[in-house]
PDB file of N, CA, C and O in Angstrom:
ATOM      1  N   UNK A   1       0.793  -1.204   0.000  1.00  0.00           N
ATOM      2  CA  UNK A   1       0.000   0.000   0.000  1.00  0.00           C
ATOM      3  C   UNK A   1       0.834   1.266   0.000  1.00  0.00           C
ATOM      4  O   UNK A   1       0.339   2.386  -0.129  1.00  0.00           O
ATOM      5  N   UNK A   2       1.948   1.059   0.131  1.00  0.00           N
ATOM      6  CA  UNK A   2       2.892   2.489   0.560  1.00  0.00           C
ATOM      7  C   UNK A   2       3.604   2.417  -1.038  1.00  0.00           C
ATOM      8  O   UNK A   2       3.792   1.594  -1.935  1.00  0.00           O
ATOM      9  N   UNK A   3       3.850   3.836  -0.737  1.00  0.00           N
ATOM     10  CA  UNK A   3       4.554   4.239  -2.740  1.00  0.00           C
ATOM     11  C   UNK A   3       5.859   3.701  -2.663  1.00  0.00           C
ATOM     12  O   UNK A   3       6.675   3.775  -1.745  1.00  0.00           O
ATOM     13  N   UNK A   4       5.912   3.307  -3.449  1.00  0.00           N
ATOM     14  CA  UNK A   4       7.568   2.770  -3.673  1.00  0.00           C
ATOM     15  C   UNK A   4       8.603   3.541  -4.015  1.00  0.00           C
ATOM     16  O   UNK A   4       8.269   4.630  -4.480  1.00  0.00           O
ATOM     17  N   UNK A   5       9.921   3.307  -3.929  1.00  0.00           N
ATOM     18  CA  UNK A   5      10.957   4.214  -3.687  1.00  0.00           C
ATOM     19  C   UNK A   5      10.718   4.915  -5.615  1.00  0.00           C
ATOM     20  O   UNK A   5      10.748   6.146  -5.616  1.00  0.00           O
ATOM     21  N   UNK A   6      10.603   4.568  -6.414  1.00  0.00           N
ATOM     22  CA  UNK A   6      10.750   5.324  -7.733  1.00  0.00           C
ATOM     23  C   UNK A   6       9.441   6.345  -7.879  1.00  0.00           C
ATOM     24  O   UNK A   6       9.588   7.549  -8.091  1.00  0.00           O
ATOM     25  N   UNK A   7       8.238   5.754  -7.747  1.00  0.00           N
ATOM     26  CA  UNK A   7       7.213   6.721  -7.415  1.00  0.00           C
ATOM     27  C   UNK A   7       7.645   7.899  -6.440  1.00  0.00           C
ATOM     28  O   UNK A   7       7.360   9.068  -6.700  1.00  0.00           O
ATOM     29  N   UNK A   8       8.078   7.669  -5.741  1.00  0.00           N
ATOM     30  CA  UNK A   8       8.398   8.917  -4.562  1.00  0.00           C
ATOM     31  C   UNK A   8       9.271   9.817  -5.256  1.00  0.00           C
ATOM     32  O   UNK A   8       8.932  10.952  -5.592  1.00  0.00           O
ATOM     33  N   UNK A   9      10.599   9.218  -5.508  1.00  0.00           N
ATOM     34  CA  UNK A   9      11.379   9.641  -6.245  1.00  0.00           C
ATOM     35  C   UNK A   9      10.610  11.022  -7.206  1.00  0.00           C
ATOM     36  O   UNK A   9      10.742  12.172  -6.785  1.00  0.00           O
ATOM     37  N   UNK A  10       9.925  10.777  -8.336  1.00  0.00           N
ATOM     38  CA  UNK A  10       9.243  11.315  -9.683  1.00  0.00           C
ATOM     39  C   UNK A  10       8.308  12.373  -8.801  1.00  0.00           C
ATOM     40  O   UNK A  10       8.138  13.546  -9.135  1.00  0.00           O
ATOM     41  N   UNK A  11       7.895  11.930  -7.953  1.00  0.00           N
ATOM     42  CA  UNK A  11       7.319  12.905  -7.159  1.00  0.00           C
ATOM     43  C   UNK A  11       7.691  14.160  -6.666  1.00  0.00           C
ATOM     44  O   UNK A  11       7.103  15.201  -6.959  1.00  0.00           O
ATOM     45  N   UNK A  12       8.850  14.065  -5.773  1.00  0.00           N
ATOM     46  CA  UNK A  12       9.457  14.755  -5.694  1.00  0.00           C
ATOM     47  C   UNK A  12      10.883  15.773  -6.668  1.00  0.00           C
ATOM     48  O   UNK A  12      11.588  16.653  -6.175  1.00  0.00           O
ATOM     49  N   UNK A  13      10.911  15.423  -7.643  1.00  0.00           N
ATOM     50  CA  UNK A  13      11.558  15.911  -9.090  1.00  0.00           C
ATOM     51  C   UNK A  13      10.617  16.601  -9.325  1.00  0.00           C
ATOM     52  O   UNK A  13      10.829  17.785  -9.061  1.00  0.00           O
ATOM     53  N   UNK A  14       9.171  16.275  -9.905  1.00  0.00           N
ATOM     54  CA  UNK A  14       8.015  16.905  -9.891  1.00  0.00           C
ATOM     55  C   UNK A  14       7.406  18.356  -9.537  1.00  0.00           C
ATOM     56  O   UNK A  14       6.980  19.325 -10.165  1.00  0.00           O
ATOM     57  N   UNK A  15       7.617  17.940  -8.040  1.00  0.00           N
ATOM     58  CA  UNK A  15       6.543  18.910  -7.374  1.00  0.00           C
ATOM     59  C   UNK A  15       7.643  19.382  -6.078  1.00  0.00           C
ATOM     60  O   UNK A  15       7.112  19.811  -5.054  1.00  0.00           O
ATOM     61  N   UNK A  16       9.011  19.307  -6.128  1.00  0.00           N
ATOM     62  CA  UNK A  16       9.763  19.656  -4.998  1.00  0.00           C
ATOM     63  C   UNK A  16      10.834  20.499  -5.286  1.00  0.00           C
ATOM     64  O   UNK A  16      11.540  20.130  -6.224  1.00  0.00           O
ATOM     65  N   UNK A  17      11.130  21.507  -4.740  1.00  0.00           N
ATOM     66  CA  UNK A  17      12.109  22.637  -5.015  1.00  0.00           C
ATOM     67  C   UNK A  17      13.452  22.545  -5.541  1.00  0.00           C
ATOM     68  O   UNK A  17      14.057  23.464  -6.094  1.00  0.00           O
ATOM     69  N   UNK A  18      14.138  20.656  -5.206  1.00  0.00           N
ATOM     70  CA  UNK A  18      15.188  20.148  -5.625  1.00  0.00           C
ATOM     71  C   UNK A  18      14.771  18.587  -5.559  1.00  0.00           C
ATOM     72  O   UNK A  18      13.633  18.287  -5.197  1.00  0.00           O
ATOM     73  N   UNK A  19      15.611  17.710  -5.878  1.00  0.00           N
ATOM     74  CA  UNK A  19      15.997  16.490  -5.819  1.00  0.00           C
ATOM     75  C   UNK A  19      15.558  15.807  -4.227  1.00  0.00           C
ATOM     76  O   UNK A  19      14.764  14.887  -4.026  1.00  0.00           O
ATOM     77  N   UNK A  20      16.292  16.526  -3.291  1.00  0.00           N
ATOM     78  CA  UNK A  20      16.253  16.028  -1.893  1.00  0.00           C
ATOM     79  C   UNK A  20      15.067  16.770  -1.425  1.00  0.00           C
ATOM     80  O   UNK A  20      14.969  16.566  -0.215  1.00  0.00           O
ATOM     81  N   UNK A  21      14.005  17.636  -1.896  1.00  0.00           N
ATOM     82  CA  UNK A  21      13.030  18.228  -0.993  1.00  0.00           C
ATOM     83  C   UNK A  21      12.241  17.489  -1.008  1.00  0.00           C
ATOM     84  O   UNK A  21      11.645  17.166  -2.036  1.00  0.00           O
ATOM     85  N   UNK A  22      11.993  16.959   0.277  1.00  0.00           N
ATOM     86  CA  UNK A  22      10.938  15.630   0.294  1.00  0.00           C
ATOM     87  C   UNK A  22      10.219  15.575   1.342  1.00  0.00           C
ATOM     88  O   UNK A  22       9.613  14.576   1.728  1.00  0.00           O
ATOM     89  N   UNK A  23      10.250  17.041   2.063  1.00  0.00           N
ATOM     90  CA  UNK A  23       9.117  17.534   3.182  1.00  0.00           C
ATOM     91  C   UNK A  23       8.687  18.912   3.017  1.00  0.00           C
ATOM     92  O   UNK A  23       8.270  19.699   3.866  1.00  0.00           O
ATOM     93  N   UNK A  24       8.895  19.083   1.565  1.00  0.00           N
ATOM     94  CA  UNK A  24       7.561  20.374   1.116  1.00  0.00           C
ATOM     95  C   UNK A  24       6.606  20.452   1.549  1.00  0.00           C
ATOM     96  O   UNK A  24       6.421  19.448   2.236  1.00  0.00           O
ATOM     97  N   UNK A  25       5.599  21.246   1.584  1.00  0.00           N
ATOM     98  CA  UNK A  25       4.190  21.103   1.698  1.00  0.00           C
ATOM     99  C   UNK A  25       3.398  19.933   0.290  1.00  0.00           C
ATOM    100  O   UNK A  25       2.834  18.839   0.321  1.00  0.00           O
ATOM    101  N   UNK A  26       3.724  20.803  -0.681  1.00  0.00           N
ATOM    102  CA  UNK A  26       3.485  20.142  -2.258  1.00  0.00           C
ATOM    103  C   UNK A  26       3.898  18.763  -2.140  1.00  0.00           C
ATOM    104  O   UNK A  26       3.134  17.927  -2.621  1.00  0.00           O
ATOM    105  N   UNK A  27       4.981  18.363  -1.580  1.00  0.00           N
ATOM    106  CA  UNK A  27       5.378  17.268  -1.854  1.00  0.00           C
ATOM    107  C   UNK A  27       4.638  16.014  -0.946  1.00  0.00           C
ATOM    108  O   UNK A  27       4.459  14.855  -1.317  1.00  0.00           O
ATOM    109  N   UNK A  28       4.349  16.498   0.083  1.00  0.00           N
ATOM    110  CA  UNK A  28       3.799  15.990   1.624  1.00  0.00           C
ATOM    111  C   UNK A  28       2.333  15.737   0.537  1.00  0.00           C
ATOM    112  O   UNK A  28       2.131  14.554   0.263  1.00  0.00           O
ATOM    113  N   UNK A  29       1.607  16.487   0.093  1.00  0.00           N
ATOM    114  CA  UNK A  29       0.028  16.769  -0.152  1.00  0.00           C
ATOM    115  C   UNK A  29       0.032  15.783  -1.585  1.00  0.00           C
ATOM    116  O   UNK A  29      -1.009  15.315  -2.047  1.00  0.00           O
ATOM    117  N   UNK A  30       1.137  15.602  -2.077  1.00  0.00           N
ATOM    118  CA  UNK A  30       1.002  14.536  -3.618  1.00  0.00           C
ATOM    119  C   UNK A  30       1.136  13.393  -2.929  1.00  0.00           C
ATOM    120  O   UNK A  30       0.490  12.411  -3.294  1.00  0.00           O
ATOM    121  N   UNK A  31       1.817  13.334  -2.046  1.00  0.00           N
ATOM    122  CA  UNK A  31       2.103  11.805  -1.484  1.00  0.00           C
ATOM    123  C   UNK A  31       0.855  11.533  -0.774  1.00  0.00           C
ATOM    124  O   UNK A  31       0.286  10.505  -1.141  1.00  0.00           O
ATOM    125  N   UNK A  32       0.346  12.143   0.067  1.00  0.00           N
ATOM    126  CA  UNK A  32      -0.845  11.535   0.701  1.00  0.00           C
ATOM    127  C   UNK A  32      -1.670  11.616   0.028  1.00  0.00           C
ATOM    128  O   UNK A  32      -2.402  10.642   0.209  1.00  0.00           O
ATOM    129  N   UNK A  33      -2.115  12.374  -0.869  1.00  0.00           N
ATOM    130  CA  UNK A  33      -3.005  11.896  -2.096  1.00  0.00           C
ATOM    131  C   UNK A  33      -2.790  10.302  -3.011  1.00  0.00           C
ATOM    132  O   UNK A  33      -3.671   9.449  -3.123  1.00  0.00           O
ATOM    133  N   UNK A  34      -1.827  10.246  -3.407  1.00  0.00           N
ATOM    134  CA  UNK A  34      -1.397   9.138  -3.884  1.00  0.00           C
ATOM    135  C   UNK A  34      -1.990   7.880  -2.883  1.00  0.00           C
ATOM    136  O   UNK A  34      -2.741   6.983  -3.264  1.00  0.00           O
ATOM    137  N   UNK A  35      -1.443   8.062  -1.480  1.00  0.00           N
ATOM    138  CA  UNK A  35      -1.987   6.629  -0.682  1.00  0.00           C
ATOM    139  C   UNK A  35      -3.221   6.767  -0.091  1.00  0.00           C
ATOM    140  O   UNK A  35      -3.784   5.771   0.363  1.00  0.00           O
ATOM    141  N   UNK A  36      -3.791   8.006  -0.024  1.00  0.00           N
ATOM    142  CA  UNK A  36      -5.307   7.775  -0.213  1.00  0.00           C
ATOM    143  C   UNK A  36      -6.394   7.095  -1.354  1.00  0.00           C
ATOM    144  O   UNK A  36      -7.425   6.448  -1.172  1.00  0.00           O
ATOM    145  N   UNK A  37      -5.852   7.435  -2.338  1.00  0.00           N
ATOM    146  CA  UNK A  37      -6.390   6.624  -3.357  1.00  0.00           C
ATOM    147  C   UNK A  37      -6.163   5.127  -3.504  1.00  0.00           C
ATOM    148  O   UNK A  37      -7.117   4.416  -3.818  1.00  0.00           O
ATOM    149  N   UNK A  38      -4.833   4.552  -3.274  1.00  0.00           N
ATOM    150  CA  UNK A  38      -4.531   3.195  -2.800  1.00  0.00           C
ATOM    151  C   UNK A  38      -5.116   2.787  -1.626  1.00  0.00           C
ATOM    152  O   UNK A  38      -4.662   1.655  -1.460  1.00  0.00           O
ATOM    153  N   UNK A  39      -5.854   3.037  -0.714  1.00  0.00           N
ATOM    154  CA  UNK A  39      -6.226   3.188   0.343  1.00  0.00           C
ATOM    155  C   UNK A  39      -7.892   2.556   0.134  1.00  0.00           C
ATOM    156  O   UNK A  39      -8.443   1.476   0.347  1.00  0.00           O
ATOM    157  N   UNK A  40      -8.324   3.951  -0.424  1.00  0.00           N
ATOM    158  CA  UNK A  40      -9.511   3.951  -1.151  1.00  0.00           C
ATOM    159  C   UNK A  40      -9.550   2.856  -1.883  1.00  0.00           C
ATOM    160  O   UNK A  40     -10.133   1.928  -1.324  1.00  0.00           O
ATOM    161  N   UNK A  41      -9.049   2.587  -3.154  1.00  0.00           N
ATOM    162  CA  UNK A  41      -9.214   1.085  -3.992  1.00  0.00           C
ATOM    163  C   UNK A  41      -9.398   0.149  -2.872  1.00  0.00           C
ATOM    164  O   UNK A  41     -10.318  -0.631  -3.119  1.00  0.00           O
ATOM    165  N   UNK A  42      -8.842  -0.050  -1.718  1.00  0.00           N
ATOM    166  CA  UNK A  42      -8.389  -1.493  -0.845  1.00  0.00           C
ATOM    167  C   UNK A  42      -9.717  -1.293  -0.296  1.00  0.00           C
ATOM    168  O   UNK A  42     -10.449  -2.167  -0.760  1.00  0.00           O
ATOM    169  N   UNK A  43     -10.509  -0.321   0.695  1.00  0.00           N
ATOM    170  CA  UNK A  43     -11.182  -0.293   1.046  1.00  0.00           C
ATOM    171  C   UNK A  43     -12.732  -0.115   0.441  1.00  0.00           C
ATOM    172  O   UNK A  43     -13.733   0.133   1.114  1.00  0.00           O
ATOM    173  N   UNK A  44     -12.649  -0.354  -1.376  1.00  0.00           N
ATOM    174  CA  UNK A  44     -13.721  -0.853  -1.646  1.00  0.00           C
ATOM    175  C   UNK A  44     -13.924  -2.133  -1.515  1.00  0.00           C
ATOM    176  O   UNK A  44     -15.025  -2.669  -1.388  1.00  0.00           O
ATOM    177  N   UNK A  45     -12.194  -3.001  -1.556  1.00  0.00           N
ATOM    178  CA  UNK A  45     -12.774  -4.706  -1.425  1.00  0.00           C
ATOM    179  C   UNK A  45     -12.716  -5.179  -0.497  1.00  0.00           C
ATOM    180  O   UNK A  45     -12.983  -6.380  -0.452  1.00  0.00           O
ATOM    181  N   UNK A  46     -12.329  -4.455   0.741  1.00  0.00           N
ATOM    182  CA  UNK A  46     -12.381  -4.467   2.107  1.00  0.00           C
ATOM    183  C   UNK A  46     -13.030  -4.192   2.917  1.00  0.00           C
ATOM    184  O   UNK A  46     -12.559  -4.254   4.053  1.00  0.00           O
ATOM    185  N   UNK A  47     -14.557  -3.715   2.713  1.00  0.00           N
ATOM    186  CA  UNK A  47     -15.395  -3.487   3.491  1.00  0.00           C
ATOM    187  C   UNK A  47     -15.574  -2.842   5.001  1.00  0.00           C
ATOM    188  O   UNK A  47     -15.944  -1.751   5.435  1.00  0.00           O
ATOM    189  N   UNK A  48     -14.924  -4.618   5.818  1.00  0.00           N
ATOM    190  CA  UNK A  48     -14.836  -4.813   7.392  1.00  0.00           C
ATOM    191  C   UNK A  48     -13.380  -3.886   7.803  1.00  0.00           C
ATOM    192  O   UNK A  48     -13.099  -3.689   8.985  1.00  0.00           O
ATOM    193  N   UNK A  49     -12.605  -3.414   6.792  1.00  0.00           N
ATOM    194  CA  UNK A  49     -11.443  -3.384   7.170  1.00  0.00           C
ATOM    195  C   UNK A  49     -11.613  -1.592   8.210  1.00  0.00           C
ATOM    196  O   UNK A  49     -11.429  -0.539   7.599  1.00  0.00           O
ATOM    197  N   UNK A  50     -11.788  -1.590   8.959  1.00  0.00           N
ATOM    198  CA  UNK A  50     -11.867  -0.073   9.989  1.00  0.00           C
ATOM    199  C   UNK A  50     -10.774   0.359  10.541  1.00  0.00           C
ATOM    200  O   UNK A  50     -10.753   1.464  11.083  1.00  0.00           O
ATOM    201  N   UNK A  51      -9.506  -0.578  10.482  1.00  0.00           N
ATOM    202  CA  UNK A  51      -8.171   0.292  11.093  1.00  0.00           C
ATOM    203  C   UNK A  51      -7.561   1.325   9.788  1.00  0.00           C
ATOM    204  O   UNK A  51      -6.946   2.392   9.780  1.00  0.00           O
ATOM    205  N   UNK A  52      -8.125   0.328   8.638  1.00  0.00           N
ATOM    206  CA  UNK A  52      -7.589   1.298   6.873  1.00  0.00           C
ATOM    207  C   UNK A  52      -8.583   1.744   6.827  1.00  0.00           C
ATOM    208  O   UNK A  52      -8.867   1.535   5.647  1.00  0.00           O
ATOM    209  N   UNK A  53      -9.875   2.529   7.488  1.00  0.00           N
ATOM    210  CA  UNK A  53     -10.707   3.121   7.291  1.00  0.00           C
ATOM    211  C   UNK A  53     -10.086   4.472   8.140  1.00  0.00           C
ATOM    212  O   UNK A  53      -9.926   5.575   7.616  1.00  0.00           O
ATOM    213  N   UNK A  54      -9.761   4.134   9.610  1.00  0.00           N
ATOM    214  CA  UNK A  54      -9.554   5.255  10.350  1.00  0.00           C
ATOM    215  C   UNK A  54      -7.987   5.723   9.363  1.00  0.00           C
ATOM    216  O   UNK A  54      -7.866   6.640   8.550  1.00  0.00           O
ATOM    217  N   UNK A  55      -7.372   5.120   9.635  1.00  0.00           N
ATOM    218  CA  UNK A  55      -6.072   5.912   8.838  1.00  0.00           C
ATOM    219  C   UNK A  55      -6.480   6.273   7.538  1.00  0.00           C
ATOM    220  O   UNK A  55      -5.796   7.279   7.347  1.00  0.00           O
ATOM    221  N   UNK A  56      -7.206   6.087   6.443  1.00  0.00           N
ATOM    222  CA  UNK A  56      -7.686   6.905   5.303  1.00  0.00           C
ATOM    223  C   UNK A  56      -8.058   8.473   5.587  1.00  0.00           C
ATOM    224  O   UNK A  56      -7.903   9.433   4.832  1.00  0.00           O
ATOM    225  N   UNK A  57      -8.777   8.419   7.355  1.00  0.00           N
ATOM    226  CA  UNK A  57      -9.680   9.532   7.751  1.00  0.00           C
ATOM    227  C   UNK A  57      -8.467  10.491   8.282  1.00  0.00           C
ATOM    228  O   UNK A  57      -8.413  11.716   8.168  1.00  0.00           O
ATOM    229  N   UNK A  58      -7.587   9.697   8.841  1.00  0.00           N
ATOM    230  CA  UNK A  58      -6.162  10.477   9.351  1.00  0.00           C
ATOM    231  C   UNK A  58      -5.714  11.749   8.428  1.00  0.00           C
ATOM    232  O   UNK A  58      -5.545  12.942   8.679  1.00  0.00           O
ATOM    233  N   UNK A  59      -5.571  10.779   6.980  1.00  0.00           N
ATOM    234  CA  UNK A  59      -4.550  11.089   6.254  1.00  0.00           C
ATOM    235  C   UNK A  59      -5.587  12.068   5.089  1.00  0.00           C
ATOM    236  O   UNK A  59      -5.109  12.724   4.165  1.00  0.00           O
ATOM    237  N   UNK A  60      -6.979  11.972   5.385  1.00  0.00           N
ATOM    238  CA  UNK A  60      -7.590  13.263   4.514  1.00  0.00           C
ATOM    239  C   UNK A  60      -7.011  14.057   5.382  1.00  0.00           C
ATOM    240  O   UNK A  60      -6.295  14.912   4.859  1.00  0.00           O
ATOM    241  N   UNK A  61      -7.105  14.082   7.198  1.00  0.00           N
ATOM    242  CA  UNK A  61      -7.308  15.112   7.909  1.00  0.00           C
ATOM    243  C   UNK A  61      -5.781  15.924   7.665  1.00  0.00           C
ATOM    244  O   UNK A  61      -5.432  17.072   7.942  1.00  0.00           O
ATOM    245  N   UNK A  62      -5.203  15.009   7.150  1.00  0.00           N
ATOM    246  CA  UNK A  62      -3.566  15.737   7.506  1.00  0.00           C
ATOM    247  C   UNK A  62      -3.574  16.465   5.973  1.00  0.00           C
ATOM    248  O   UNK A  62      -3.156  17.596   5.725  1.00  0.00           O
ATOM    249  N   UNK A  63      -3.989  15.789   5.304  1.00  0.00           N
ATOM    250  CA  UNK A  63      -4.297  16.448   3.675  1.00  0.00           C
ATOM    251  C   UNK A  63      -4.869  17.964   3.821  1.00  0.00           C
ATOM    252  O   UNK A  63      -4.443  19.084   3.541  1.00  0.00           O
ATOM    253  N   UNK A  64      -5.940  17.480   4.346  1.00  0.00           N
ATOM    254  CA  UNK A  64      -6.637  19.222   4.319  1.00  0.00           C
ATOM    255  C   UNK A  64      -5.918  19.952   5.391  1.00  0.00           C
ATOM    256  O   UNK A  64      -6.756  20.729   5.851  1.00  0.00           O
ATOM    257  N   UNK A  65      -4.922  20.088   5.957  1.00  0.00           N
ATOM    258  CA  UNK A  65      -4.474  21.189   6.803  1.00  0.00           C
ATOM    259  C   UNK A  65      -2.949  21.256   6.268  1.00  0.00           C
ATOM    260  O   UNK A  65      -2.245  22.205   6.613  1.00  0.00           O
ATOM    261  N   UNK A  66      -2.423  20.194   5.383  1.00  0.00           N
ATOM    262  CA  UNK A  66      -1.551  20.925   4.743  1.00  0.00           C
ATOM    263  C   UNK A  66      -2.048  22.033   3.552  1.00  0.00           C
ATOM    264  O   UNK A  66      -1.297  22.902   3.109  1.00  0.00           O
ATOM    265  N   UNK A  67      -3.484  21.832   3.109  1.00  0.00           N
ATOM    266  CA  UNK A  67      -3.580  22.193   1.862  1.00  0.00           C
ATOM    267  C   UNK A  67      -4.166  23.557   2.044  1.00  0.00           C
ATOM    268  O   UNK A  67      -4.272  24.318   1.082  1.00  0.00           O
ATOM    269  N   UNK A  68      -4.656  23.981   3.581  1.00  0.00           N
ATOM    270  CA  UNK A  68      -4.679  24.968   4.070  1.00  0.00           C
ATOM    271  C   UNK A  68      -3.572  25.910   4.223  1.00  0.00           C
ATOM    272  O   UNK A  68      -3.611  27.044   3.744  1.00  0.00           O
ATOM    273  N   UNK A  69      -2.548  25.429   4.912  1.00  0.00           N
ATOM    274  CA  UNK A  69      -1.210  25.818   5.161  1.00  0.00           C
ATOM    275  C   UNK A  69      -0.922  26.300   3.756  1.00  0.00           C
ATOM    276  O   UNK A  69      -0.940  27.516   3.568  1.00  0.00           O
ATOM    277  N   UNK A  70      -0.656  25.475   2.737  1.00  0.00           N
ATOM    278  CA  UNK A  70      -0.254  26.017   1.407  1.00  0.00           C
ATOM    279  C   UNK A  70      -1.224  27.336   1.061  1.00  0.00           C
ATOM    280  O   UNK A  70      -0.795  28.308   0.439  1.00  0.00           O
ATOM    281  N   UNK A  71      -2.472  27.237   1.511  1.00  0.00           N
ATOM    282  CA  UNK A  71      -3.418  28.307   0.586  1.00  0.00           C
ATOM    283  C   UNK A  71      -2.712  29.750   1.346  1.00  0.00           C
ATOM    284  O   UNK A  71      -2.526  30.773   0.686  1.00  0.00           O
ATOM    285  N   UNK A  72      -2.433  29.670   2.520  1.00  0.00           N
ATOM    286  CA  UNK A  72      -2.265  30.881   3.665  1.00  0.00           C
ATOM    287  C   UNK A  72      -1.234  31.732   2.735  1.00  0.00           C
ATOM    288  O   UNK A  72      -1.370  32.848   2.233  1.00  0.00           O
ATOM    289  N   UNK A  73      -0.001  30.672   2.679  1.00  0.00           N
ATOM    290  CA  UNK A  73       1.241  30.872   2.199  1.00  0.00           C
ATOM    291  C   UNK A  73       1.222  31.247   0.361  1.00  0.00           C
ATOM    292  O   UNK A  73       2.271  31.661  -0.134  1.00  0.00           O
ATOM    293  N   UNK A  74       0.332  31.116  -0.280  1.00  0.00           N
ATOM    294  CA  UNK A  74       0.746  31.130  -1.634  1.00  0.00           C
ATOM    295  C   UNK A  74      -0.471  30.366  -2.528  1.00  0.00           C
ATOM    296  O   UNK A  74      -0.485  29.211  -2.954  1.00  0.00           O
ATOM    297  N   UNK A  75      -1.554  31.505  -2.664  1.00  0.00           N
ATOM    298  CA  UNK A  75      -3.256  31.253  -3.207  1.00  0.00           C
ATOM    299  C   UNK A  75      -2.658  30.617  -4.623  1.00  0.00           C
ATOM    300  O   UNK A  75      -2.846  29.407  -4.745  1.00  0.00           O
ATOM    301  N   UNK A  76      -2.046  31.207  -5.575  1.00  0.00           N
ATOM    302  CA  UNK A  76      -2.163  30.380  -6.768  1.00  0.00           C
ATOM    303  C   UNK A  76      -1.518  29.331  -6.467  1.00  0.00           C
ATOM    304  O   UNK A  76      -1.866  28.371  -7.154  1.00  0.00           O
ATOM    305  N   UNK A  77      -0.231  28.979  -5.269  1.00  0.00           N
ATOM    306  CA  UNK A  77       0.263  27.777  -5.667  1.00  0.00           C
ATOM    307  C   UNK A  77      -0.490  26.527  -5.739  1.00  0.00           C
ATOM    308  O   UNK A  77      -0.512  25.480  -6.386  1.00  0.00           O
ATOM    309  N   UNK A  78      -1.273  27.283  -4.499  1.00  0.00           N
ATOM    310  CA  UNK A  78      -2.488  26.118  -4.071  1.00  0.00           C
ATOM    311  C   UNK A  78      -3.386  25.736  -4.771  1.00  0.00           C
ATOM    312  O   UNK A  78      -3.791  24.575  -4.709  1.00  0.00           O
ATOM    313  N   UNK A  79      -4.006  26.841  -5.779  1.00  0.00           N
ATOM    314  CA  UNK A  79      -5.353  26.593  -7.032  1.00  0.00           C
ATOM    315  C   UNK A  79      -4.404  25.517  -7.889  1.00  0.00           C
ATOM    316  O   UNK A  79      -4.979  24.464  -8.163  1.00  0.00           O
ATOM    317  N   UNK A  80      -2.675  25.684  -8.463  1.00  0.00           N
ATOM    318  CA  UNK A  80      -2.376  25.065  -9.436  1.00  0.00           C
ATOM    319  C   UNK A  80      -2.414  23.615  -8.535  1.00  0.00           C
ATOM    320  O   UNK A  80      -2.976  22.657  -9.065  1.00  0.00           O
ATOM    321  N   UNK A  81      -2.073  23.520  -7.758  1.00  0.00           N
ATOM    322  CA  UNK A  81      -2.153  22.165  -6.850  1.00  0.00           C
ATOM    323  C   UNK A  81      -3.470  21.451  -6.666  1.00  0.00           C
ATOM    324  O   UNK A  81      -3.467  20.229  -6.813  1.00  0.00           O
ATOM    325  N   UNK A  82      -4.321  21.918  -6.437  1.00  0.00           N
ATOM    326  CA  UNK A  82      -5.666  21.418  -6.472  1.00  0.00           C
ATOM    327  C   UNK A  82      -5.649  21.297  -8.045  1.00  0.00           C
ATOM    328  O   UNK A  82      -5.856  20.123  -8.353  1.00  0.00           O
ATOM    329  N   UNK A  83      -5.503  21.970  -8.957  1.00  0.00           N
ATOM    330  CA  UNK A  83      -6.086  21.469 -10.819  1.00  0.00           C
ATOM    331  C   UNK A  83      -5.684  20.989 -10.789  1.00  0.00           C
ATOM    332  O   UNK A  83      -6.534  20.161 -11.116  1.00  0.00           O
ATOM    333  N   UNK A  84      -4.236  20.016 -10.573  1.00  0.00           N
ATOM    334  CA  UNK A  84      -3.234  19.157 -10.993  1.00  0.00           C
ATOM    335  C   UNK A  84      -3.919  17.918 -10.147  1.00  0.00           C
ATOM    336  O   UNK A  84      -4.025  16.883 -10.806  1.00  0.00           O
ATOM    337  N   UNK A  85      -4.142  17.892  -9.518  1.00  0.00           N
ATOM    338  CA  UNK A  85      -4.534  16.548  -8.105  1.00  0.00           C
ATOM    339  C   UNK A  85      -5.958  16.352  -8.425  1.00  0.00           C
ATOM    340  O   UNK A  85      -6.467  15.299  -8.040  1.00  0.00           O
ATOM    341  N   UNK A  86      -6.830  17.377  -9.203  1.00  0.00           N
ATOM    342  CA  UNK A  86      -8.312  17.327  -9.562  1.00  0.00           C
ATOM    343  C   UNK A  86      -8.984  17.130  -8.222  1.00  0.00           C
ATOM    344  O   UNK A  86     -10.023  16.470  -8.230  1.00  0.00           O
ATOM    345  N   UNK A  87      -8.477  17.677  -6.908  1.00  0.00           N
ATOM    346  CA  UNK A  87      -9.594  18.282  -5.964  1.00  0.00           C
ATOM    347  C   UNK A  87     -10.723  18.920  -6.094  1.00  0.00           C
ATOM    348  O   UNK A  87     -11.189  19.505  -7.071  1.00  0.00           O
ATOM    349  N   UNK A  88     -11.268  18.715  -4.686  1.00  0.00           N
ATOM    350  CA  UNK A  88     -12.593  20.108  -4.902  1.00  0.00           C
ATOM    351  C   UNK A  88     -13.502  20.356  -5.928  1.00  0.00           C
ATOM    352  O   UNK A  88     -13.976  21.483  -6.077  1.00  0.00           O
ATOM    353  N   UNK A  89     -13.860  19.208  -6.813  1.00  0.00           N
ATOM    354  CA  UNK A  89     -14.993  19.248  -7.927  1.00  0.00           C
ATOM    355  C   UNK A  89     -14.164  19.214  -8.807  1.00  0.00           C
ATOM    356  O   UNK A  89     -14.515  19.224  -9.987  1.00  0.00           O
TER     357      UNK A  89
END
């Protein structure tokens, strides 16, 4: 369920200020997007499963207060971040 070292990697090339920035905000908010959706898939065929239910709920909660944090700090970075991730409708 966790991204693997080359996914992370591309991620951070991506969406991170250098090579080694790998506790951006941007970078933090692609990654937990990413294992929410892996998350999500598991927990359609998983039903009973409620410990990957509560940590799904964790990791929106940590989602939306980085994605706050980003809006405070820098409104367009955040609109281009939400179009790119297809948040919010």
């Amino acid at each position: 369920m966790s991204i693997n070292l080359k996914n992370k990697q591309e991620i951070i090339k991506e969406h991170g200020k250098n090579e080694k920035d790998s506790g951006s905000a941007n970078v933090q908010v692609v990654m937990l997007s990413q294992k929410i959706n892996e998350l999500t898939e598991h927990l359609k065929n998983n039903k009973k499963d409620f410990q990957g239910r509560r940590g799904l709920l964790m990791m929106v909660g940590k989602r939306k207060r980085l994605l706050t944090y980003i809006k405070k700090q820098n409104l367009e970075e955040y609109r281009a971040l939400i179009k790119k991730l297809g948040l919010r409708g």
